[in-house]
C-alpha positions in Angstrom: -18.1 -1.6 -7.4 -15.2 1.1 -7.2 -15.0 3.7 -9.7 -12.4 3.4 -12.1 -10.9 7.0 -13.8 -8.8 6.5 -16.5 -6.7 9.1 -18.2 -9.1 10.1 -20.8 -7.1 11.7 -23.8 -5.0 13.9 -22.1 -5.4 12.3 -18.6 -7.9 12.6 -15.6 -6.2 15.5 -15.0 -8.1 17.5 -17.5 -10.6 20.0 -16.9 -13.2 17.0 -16.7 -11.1 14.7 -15.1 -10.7 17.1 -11.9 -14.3 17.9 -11.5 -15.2 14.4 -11.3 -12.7 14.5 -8.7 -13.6 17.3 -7.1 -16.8 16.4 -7.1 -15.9 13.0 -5.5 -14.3 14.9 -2.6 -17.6 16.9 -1.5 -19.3 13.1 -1.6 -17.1 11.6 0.6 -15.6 13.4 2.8 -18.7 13.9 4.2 -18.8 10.1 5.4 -15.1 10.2 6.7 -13.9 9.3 10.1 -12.9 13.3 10.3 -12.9 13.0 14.2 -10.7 10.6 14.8 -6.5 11.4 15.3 -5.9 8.0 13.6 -6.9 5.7 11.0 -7.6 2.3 12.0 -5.6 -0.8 10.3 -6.5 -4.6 10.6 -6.0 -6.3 13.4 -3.3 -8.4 12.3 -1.4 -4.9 11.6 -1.5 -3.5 15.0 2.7 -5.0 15.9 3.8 -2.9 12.9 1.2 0.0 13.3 0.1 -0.1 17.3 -1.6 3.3 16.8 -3.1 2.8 13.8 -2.0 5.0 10.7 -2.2 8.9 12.4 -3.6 11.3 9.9 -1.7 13.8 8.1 1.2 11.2 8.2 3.1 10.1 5.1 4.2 6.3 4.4 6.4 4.5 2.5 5.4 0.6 1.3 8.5 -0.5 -0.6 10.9 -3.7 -1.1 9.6 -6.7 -3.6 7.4 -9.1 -3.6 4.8 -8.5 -0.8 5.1 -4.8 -0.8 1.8 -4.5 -3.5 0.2 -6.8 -0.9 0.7 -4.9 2.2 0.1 -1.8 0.8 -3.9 -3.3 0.2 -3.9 -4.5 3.9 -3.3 -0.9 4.8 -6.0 0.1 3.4 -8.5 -2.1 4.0 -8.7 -1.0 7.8 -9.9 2.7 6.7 -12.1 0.8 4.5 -13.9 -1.3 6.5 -14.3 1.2 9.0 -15.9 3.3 6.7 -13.4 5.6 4.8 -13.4 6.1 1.2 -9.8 5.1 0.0 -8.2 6.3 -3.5 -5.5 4.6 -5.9 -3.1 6.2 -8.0 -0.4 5.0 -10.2 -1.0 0.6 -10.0 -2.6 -0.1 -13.5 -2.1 -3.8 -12.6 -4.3 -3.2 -9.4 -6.4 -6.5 -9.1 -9.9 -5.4 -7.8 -10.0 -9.4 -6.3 -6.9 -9.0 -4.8 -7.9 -5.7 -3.1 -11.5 -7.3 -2.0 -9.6 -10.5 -0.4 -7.6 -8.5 1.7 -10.4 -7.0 2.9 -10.6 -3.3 1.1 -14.7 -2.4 0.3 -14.7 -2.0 -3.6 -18.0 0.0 -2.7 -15.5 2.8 -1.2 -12.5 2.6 -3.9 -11.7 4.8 -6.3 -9.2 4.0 -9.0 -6.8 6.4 -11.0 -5.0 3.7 -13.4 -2.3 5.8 -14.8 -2.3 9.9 -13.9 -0.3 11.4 -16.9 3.5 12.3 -15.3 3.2 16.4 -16.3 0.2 16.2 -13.7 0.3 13.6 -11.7 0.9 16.0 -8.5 -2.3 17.8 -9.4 -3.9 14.2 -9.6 -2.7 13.1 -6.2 -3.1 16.6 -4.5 -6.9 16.3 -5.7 -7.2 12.7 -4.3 -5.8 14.0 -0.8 -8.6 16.8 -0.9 -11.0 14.0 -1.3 -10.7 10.7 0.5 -8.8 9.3 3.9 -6.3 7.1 2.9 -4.3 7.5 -0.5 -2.2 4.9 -2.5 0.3 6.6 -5.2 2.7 4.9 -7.2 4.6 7.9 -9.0 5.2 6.9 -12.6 8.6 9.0 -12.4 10.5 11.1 -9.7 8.5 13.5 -7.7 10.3 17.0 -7.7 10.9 18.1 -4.1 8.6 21.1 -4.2 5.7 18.7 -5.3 6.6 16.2 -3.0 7.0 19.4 -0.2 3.2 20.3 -1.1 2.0 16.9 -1.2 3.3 15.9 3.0 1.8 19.4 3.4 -1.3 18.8 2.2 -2.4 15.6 3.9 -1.1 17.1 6.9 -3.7 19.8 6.9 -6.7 18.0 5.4 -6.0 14.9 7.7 -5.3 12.7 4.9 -2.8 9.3 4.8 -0.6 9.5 1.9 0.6 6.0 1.3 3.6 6.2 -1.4 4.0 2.8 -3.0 7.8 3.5 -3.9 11.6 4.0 -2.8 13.6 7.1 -2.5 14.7 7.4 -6.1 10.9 8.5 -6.7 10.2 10.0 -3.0 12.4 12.5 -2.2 11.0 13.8 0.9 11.2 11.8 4.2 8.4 9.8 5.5 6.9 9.1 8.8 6.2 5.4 8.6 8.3 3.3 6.3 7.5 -0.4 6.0 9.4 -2.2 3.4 9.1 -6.4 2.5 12.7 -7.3 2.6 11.9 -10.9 3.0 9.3 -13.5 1.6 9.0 -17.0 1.6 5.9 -19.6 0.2 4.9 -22.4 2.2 3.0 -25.3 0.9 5.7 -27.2 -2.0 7.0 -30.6 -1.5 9.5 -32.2 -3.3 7.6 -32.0 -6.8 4.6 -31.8 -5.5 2.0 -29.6 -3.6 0.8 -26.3 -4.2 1.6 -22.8 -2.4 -1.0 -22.3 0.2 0.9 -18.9 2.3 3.7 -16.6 2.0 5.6 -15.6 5.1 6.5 -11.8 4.1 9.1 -9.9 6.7 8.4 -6.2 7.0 10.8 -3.8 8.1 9.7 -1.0 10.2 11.3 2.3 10.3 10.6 6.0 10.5 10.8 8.9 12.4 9.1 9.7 16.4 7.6 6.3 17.9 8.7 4.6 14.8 12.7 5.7 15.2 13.7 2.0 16.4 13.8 -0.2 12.9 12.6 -3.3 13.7 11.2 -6.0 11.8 8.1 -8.4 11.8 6.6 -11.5 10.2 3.3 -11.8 8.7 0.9 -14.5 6.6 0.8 -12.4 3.4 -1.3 -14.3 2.3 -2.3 -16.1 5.2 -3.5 -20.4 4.7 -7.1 -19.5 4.5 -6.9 -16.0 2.8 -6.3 -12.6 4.0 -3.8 -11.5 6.2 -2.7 -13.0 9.7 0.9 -12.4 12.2 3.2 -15.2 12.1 2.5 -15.9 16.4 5.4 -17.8 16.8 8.3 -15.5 16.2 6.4 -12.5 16.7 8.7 -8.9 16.4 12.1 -9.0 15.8 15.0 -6.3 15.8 16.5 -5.7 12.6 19.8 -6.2 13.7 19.3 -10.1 14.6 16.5 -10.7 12.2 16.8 -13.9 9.6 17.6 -12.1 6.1 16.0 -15.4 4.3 15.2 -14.8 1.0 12.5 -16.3 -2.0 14.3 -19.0 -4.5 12.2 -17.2 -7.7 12.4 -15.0 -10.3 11.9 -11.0 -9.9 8.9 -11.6 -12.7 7.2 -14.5 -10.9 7.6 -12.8 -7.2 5.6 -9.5 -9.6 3.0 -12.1 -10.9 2.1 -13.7 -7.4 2.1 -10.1 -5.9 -0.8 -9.0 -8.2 -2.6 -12.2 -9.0 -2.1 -14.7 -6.0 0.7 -17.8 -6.1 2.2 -19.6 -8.8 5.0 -22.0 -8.8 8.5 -20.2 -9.1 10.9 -20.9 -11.5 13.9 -22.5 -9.6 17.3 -21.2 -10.4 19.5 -23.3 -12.5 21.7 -25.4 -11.3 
């Protein structure tokens, strides 16, 4: 199972709180895939990351409903592979969730809620320690932090994944993929049951990633997991279909963490 650190009276960043993560870094760092430029991603990914996710990069997951979703896809590639992945920041994080997409609970570690005065300290331990890390900054991350944190994972080969927008990023990214679109399939007239959700990702960033463009996935797919949406395939953002959900902001949160449930129409 993964290891869960919650903030124990005064937060994991406390004196004890860092050594078990210190001491979680010498553990599994040794069993990284240290000699390889890039981090692999499932192979439904490979349209929105060809390459794989390079280490020392930072990336943005943001938009709505999906984003918690395809922020647990991204990791489960490292995972699989072998890596030792870390979360920050989602108290909601749905262990179930994480294992259907395909992340190795084995190889998780879990920081529910890193207290705000140190949550920088938290996340610059976790990029010491493991591959891949998923932060969701409980508040705005001052620049300087922010600054230390790209500069970090650059030198110890690290993925930073921040699960947010700019108003708590304030640095630029490398990779930014953001849900801007999402719709369920499976409900008749009355009747049926959501069986998929077709999510639309936006991809943007800086080098290879300059050219936004967008892309449709199975998020989830029909029979679980994740899976690209063959027949349109990639898009570019400037001609893409900016369909949206017909639910509630709460319900599109609910389904993100938990799976489908039937959305509240609109009223009339």
């Amino acid at each position: 199972m993964s290891s869960i650190l919650d903030g124990m009276a005064g937060g994991v960043a406390g004196a004890e709180g860092l050594a078990r993560l210190a001491a979680a870094a010498v553990r599994t760092r040794a069993a990284t895939l240290a000699g390889e430029r890039a981090l692999p991603v499932a192979a439904a990914l490979t349209a929105l990351c060809p390459d794989g996710l390079r280490r020392g990069s930072t990336v943005a997951v943001a938009g709505g409903a999906g984003s918690t979703s395809l922020a647990l896809v991204l990791l489960a590639g490292p995972s699989a592979a072998g890596s030792w992945v870390a979360v920050a920041g989602v108290p909601t994080l749905g262990l179930a969730a994480a294992a259907g997409f395909g992340v190795v609970l084995g190889r998780l570690v879990v920081v529910s809620q890193p207290p705000p005065p140190s949550c920088a300290t938290v996340l610059s331990t976790l990029v010491d320690a493991f591959d891949i890390v998923l932060a969701r900054p409980p508040q705005r991350v001052r620049a300087a932090d922010a600054r230390r944190l790209v500069a970090r994972a650059r030198e110890r080969g690290s993925v930073l994944l921040v699960a947010s927008g700019d108003d708590r990023w304030p640095e630029p990214v490398d990779l930014r993929l953001t849900a801007v679109a999402t719709t369920w399939e499976g409900l008749g007239d009355g009747h049926g049951h959501l069986r998929a959700r077709r999510v639309t990702v936006q991809v943007s960033g800086r080098r290879a990633a300059a050219r936004t463009r967008r892309v449709e996935l199975w998020l989830p797919a029909p029979g679980g997991g994740v899976a690209p949406v063959e027949s349109t395939g990639t898009t570019d953002a400037t001609t893409a279909d900016r369909t949206t959900a017909d639910w509630t902001t709460a319900d599109a949160a609910t389904a993100d963490r938990f799976g489908p449930r039937l959305p509240h129409r609109r009223a009339m």
